[in-house]
N, C-alpha and C positions, 0 to 999 in steps of 0.2 A: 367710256361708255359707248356701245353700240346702237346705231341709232337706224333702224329697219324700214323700209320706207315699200318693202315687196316682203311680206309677209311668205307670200310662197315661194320664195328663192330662198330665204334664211335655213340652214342647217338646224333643225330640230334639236337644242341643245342636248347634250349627250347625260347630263347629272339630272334634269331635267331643273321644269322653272316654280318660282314664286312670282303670282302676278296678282297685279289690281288693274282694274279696268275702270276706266271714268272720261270723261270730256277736260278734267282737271284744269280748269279755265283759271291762269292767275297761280294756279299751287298755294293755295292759304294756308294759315294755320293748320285747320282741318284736314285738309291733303297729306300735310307733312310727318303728323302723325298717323297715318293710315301708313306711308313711307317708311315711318322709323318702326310700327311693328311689323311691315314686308323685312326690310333689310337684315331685323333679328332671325325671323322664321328663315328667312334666305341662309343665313351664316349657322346657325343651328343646325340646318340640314344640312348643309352643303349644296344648298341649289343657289342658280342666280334670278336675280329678281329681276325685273320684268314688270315698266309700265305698259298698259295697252290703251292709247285713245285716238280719237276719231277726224277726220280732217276731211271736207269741214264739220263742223259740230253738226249734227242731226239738223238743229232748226234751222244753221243757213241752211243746206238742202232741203227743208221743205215749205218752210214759210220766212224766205231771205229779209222782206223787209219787215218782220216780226221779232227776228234775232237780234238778241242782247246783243249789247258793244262787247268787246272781247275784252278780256283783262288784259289777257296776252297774246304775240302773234306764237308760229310754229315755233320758229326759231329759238323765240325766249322760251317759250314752256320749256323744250330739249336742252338748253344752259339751265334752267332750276332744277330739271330733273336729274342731271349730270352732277350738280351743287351737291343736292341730297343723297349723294351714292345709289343711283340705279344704276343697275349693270347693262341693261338694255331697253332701248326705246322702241316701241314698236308703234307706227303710225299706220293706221288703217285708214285707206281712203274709204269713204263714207258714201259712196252711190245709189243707186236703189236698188243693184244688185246684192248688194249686202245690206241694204234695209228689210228686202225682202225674202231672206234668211229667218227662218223660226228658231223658237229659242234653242230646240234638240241637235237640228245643224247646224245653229251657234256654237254650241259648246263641243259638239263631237267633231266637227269639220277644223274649227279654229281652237281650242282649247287642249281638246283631247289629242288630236292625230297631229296638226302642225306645234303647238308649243308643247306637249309632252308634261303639261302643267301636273305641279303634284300639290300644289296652295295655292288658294284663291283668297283673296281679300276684298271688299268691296263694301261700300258707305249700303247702312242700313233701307235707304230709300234705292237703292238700285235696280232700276230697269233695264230690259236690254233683249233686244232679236225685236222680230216682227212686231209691228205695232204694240211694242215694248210690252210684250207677253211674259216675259220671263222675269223671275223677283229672287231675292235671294233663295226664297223657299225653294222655287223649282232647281235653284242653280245647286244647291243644297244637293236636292235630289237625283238631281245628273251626274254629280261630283262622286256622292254613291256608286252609282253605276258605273265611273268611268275610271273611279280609282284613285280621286282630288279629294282634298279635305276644304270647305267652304267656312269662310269666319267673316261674320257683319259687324264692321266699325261702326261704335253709336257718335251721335253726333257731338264735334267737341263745342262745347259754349264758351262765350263770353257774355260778360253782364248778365246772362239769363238767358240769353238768344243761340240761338243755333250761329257757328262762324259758318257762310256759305257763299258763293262768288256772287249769288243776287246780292246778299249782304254788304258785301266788298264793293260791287260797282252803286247801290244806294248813296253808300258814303261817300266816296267818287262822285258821282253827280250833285249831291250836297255843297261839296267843294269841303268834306270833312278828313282830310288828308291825313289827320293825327288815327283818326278811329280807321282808316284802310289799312295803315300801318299795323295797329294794333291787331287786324284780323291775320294780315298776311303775314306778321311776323318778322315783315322787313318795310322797306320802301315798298314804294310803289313805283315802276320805271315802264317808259317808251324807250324803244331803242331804234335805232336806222340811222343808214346812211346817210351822208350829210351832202344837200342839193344844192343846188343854184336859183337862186331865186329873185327878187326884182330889184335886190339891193334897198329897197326903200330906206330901208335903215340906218344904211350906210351914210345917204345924204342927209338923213333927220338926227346924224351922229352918236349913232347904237345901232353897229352893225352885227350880226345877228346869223347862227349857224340853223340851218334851217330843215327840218324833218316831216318829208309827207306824208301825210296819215293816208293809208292805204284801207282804210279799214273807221268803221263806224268807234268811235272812243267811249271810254268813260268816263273818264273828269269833265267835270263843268267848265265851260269856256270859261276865259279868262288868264291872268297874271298869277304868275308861281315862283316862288324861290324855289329855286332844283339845287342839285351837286351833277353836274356833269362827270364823267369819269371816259376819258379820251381815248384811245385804241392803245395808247403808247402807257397805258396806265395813269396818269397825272390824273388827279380829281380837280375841279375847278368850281365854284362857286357858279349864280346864274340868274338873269330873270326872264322866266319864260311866259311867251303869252301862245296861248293855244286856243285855236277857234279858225272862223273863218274872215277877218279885217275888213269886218261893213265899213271902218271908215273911208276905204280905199276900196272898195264894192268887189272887196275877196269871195272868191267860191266856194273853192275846196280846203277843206280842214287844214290846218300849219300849223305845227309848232314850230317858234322861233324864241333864239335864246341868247339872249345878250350875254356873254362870258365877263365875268368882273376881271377886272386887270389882265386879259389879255390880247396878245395880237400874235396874227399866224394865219396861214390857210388849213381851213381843214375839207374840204371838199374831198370828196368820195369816200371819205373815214368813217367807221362805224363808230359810236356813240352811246351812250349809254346816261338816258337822262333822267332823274333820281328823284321825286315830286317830295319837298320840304314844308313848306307852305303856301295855303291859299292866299294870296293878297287881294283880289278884287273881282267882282265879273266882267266878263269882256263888256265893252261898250262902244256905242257909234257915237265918235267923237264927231265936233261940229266945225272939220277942216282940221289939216294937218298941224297948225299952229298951240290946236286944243290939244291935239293927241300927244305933239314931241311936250309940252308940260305937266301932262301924266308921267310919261317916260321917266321924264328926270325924276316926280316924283315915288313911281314904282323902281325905281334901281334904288335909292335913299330906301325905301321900308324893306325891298328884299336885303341889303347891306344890313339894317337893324335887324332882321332875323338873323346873321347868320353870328354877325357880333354879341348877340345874346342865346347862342345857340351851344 
């Protein structure tokens, strides 16, 4: 997969493309099928397909501390979107140079003239250019004139509900880890590299591989059974506490994850950490003595999940 990061240095593919445009936060359910009919019309014609979305999302630029938690960072969306056979990633930086683009030099500046788009795909609520002026109808109607064929994905449900990334991070904040699943279709995963951090762990004898959250989350604080899956391939059992360690008058957001039966350094290793179950909400323990007797008891209940798993 190609992954485009200057939109106006990429070669105009020559068969020309199949694209969906979206923020696709998390790649749900929802997404993937929007994906699996791009890839069809993609191979039908012989065009390549072509995600198009935005970095950062529209609301961090313009209202930062009003933006959702991210499902996913860049990096992860471009591994999902790789998963699902896209041919090419194209990430538009999100400025207000390009916010302040109408929807006619939307589509004829980026659609028409740089991607040579010949199918458009996109979720039935789609907005997009200028103070989000442009809906399918008009994109419809550009597509007309510019030579594109437009088709709106309706929305896929579960239970009765539309699947959507608000819906996905709800659950997630719940601490409803089974129903996140069920939307996205897989796990739920953080991923990053693995830090250095105050050892506390170590000396409360559950030492602990350690992931800065760069970015606002969305699971609810707390203890998780994960599956860890290591750079070198190995998957490992886990119990992760994520939040910020009032017991120990922590700041910034950490997940940290005790590996079952293993020892090893893994520092500066990318990681990949797989949410199985909610075990508990975080808590401010009353001195370290309270907290290492949770410990013991939160590795015992993540071990019963994974032995009845």
């Amino acid at each position: 997969m190609q992954v485009v990061r200057d939109l106006y240095r990429w070669p105009r593919p020559a068969q020309g493309c199949a694209l969906t445009i979206g923020n696709f936060d998390g790649l749900h359910h929802g997404h993937q099928e929007m994906i699996k009919h791009l890839n069809e019309r993609a191979q039908e014609s012989e065009l390549i397909s072509v995600l198009m979305t935005f970095e950062p999302m529209p609301l961090e630029l313009f209202c930062p501390h009003a933006a959702p938690a991210r499902l996913s960072s860049l990096r992860e969306k471009i591994e999902d979107a790789c998963a699902f056979g896209i041919d090419a990633f194209v990430r538009l930086r999100f400025d207000r140079v390009l916010a302040s683009l109408g929807a006619q030099a939307f589509t004829q500046t980026l659609l028409a003239e740089q991607l040579g788009v010949c199918y458009v795909i996109v979720g039935e609520d789609f907005h997009f250019a200028r103070e989000q002026e442009g809906d399918v109808n008009l994109l419809a109607a550009f597509g007309a004139e510019h030579g594109f064929e437009v088709e709106s994905m309706p929305a896929v449900m579960l239970d009765g509900e539309r699947i959507s990334s608000t819906r996905v991070r709800a659950a997630l904040a719940a601490g409803d880890v089974a129903l996140a699943r069920r939307l996205l279709g897989r796990d739920y995963r953080i991923s990053g590299r693995v830090a250095h951090g105050r050892q506390l762990g170590r000396t409360l004898g559950f030492p602990t591989v350690n992931l800065r959250m760069h970015r606002h989350v969305a699971p609810r604080y707390g203890v998780y059974a994960v599956r860890v899956q290591l750079a070198d391939g190995r998957q490992l059992y886990g119990a992760a506490s994520l939040g910020v360690r009032p017991t120990v008058a922590g700041r910034d957001c950490l997940l940290e994850v005790y590996l079952l039966d293993f020892e090893g350094d893994l520092y500066g290793q990318r990681i990949n950490v797989r949410f199985e179950s909610f075990i508990r909400p975080e808590i401010n323990f009353d001195g370290l003595a309270a907290l290492t007797k949770q410990m013991h008891a939160d590795v015992a209940a993540v071990r019963a999940v994974f032995e009845h798993s």
